[in-house]
C-alpha positions as CSV (number, residue, x, y, z in Angstrom):
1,X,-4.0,90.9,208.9
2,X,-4.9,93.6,211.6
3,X,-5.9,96.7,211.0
4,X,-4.3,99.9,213.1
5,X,-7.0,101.6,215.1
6,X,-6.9,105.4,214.7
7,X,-7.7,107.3,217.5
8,X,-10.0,110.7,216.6
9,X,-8.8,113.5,218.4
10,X,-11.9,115.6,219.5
11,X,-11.2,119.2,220.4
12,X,-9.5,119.9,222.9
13,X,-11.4,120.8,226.3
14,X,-11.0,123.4,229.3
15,X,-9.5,122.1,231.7
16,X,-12.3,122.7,234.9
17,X,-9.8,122.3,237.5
18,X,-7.7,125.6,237.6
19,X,-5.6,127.9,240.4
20,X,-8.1,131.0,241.9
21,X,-7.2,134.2,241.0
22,X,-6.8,136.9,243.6
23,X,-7.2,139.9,240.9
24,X,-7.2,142.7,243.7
25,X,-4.0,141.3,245.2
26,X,-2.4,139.8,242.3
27,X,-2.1,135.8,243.5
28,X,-2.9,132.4,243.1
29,X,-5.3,131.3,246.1
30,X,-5.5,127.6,245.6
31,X,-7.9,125.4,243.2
32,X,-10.9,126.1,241.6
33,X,-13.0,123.9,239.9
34,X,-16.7,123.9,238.5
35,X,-19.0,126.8,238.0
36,X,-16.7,128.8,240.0
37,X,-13.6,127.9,237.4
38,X,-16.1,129.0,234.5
39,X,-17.0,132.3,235.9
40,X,-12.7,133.1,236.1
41,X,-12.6,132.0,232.5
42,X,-15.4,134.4,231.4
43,X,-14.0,137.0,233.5
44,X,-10.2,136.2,232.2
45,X,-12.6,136.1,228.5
46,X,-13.7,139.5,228.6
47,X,-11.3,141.4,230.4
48,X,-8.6,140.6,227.8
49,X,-8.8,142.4,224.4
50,X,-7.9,140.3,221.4
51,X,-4.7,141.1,219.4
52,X,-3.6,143.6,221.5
53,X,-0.1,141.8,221.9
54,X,1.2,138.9,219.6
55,X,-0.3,136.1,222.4
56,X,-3.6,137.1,222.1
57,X,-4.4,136.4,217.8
58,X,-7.1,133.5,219.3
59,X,-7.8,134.6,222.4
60,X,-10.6,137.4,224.1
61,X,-12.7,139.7,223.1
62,X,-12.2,142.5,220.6
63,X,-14.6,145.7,222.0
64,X,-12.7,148.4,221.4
65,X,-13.2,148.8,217.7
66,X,-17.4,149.8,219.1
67,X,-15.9,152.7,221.1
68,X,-17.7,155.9,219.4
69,X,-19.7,153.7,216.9
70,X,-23.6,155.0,216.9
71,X,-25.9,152.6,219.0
72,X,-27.5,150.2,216.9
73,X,-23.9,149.6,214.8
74,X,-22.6,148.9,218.7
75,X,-25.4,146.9,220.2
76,X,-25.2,144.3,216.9
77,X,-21.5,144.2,217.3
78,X,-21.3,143.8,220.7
79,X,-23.3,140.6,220.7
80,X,-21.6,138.9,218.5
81,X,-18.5,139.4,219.6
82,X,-19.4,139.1,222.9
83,X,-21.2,135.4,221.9
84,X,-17.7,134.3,219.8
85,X,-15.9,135.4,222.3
86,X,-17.5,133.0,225.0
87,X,-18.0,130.0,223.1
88,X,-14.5,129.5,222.5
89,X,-14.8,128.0,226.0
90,X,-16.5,124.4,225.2
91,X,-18.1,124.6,228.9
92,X,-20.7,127.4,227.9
93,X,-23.5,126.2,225.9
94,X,-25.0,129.8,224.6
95,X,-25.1,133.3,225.6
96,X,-28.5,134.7,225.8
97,X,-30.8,137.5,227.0
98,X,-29.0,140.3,225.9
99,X,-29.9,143.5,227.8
100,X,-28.6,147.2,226.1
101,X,-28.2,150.4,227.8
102,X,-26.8,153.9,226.3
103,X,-25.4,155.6,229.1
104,X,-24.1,159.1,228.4
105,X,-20.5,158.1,227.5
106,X,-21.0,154.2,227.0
107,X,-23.6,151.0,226.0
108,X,-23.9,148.9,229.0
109,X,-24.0,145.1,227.6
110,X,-25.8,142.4,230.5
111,X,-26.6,138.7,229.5
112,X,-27.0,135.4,230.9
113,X,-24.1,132.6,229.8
114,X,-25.5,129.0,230.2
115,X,-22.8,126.3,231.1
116,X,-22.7,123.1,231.9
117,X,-22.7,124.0,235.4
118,X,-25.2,126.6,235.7
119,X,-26.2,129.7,234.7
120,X,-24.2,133.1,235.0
121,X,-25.5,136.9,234.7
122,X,-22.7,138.6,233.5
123,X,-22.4,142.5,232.0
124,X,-19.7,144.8,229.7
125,X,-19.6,148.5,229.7
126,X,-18.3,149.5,225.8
């Protein structure tokens, strides 16, 4: 008697083929694919701020709840949300060499995302 073979699902993946966004002029400017695909994604990552609207309970970053927080509360916060935020993307490997500085009015956030592509310096301003 044979016995089915199950197939395991693994997660599912990024696709790293993706249209180029034109975000000055609002439109799609062909195919991206690559490092270049990743850098849209972390762009598209942190520029959209998690459960602001119904579509986005899994999706972004959530960095308005450190607006007026006291530094230190701010720069802990902002890593970690920052890291969870990025990782959801199964094409960056970690987020490292986090960088804080308290400008008058805001915490300036730099760090380096490592991918399987490359490396990307990347920053926030909270």
């Amino acid at each position: 008697m044979l016995t089915p073979q199950i197939k395991e699902t693994a997660q599912p993946q990024y696709a790293t083929r993706t249209y180029r966004l034109d975000t000055v002029e609002n439109r799609i400017l062909g195919k991206i694919d690559g490092l270049e695909a990743v850098r849209q994604s972390i762009f598209k990552l942190l520029s959209t701020e998690k459960n602001a609207y119904d579509i986005y309970t899994e999706y972004g970053i959530e960095l308005e709840q450190l607006v007026g927080t006291d530094f230190l509360y701010a720069t802990s916060m902002a890593k970690k949300l920052i890291t969870e935020a990025l990782m959801s993307d199964d094409r960056i490997l970690s987020v490292e060499d986090f960088e804080f500085e308290n400008e008058s009015d805001h915490l300036v956030v730099n760090f380096t995302i490592y991918t399987i592509y490359g490396s990307v310096n990347e920053g926030v301003s909270i």
